[in-house]
N, CA and C atoms as a LAMMPS dump frame, in Angstrom:
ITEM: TIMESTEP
0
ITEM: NUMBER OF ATOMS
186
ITEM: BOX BOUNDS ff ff ff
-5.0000000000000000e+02 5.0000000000000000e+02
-5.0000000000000000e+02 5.0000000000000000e+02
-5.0000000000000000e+02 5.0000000000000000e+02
ITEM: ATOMS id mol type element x y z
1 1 1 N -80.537 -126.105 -266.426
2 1 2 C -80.428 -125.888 -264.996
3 1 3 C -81.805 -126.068 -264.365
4 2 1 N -82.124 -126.419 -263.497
5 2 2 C -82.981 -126.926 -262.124
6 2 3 C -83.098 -126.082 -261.487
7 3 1 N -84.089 -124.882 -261.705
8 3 2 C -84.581 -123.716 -261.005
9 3 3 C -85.458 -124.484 -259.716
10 4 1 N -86.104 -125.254 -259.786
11 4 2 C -86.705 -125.604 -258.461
12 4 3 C -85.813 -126.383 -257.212
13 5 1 N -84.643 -126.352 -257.666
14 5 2 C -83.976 -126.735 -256.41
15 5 3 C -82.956 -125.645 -256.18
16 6 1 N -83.057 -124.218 -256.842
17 6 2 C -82.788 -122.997 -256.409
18 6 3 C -83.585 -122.444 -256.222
19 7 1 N -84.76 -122.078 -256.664
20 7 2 C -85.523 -121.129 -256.343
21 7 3 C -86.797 -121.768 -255.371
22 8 1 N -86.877 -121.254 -253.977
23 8 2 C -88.096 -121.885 -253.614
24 8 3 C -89.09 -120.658 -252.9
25 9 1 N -90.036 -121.34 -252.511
26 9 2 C -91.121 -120.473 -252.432
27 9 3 C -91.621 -120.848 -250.797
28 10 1 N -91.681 -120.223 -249.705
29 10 2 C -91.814 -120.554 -248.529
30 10 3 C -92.952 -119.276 -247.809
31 11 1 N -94.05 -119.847 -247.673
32 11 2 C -95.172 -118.575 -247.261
33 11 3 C -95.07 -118.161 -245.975
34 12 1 N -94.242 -118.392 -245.1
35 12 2 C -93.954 -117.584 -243.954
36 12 3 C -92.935 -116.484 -244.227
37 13 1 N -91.293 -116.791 -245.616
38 13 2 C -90.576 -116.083 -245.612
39 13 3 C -90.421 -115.41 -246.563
40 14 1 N -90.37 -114.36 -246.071
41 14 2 C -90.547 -113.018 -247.011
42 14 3 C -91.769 -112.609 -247.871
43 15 1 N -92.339 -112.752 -247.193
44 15 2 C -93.884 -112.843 -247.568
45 15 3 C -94.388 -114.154 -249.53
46 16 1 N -93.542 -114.902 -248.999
47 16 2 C -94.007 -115.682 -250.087
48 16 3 C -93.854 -115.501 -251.573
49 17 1 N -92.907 -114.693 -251.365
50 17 2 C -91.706 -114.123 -252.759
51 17 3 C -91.014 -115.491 -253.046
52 18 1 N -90.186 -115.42 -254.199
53 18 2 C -89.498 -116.572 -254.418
54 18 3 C -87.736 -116.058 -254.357
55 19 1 N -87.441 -117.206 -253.306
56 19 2 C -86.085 -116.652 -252.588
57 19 3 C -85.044 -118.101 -253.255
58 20 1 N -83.327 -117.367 -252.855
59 20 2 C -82.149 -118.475 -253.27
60 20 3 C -82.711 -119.354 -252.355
61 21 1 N -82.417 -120.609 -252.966
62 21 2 C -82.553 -121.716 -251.821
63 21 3 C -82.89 -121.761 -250.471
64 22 1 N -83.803 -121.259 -250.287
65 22 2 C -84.762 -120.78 -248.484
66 22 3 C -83.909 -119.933 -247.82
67 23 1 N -82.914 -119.291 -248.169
68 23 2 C -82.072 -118.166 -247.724
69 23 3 C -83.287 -116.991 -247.412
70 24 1 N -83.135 -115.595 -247.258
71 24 2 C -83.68 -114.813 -247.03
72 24 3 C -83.235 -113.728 -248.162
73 25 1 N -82.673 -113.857 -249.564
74 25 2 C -82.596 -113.222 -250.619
75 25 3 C -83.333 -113.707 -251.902
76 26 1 N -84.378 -112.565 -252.195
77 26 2 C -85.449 -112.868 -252.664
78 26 3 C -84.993 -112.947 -254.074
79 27 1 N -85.377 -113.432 -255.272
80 27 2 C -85.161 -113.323 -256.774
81 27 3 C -85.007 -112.157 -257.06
82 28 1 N -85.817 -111.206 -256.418
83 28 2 C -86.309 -109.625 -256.882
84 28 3 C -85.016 -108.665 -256.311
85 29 1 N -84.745 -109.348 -255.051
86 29 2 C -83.42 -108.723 -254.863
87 29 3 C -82.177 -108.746 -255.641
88 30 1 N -82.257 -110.041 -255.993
89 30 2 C -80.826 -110.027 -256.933
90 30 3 C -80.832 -109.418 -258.301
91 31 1 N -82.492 -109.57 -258.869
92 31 2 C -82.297 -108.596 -260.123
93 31 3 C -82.325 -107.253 -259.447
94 32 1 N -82.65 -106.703 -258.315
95 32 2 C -82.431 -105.351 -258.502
96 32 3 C -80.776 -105.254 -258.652
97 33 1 N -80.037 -105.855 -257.651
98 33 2 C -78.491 -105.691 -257.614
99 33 3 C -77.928 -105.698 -258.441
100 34 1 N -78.02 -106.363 -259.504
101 34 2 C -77.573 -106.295 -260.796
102 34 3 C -78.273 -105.373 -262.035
103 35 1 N -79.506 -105.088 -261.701
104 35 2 C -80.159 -103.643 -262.639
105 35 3 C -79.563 -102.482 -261.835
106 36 1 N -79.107 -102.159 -260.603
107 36 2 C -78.582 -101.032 -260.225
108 36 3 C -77.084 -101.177 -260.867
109 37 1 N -76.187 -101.852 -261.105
110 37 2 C -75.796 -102.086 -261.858
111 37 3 C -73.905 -102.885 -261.08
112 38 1 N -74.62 -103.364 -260.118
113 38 2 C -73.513 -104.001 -259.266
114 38 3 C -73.202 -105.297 -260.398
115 39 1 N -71.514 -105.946 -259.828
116 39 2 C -71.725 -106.71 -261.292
117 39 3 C -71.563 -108.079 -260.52
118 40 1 N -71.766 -109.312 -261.368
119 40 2 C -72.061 -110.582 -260.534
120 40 3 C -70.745 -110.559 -259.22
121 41 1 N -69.529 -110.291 -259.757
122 41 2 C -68.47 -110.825 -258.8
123 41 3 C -68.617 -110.048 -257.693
124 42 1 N -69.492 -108.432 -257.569
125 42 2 C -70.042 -108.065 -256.596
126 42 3 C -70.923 -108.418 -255.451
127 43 1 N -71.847 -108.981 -256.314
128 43 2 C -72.742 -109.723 -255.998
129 43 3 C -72.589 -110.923 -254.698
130 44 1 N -71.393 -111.606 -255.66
131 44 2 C -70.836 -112.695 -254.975
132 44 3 C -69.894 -112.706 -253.597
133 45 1 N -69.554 -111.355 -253.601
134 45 2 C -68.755 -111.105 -252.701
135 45 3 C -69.152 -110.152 -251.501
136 46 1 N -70.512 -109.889 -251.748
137 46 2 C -70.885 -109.287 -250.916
138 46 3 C -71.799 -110.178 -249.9
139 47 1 N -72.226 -111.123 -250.807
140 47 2 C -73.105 -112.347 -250.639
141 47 3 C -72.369 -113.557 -250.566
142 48 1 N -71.479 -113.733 -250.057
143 48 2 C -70.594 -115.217 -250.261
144 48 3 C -71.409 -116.833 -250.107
145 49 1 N -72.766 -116.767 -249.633
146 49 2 C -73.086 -118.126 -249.336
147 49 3 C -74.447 -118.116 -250.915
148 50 1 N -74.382 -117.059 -252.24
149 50 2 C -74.97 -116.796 -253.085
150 50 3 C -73.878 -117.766 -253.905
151 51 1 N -73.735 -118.408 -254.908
152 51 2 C -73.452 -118.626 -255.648
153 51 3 C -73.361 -118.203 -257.293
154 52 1 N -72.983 -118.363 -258.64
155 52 2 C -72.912 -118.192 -259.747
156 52 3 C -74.514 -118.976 -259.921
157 53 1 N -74.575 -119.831 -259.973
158 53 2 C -75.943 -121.121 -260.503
159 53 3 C -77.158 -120.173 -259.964
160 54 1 N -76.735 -119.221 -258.542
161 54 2 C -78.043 -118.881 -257.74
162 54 3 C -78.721 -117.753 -258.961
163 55 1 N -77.451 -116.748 -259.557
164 55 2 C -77.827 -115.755 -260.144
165 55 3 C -78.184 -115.778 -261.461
166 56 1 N -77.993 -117.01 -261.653
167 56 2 C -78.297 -117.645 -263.256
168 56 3 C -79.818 -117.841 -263.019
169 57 1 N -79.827 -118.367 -262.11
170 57 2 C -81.392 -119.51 -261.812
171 57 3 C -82.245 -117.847 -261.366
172 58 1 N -82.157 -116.745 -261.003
173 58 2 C -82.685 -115.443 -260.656
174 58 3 C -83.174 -115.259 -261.701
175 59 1 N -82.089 -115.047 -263.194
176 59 2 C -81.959 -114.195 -263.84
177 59 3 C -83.145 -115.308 -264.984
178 60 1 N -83.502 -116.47 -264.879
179 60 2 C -83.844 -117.626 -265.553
180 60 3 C -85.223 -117.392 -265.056
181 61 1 N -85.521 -117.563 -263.531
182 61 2 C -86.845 -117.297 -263.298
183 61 3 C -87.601 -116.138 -263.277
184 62 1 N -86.952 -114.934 -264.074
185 62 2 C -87.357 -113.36 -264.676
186 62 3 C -88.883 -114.021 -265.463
């Protein structure tokens, strides 16, 4: 999988964290959601424009 065309890095947003695809949900967010212990289909449904690939490519760029 192709973490750099999920994960990007933009220094105005969100202070230059690495976010889903220039969305405004940071990597760090999604591992917390899933270390608190929400489970992906949560994830997904709470987040509908997040994808499966997004939380792979999160869990990849750990």
């Amino acid at each position: 999988m192709e973490f750099k065309n999920i994960i990007t890095i933009e220094p105005g947003k969100r202070g230059g964290k690495p976010c889903i695809r220039g969305v405004r949900i940071t990597v760090y967010d999604v591992l917390e959601y899933l270390a608190s212990g929400m489970t992906e289909e949560e994830i997904l449904r709470d987040f509908p424009y997040l994808t499966r690939e997004d939380i792979l490519a999160s869990l990849g760029a750990n």
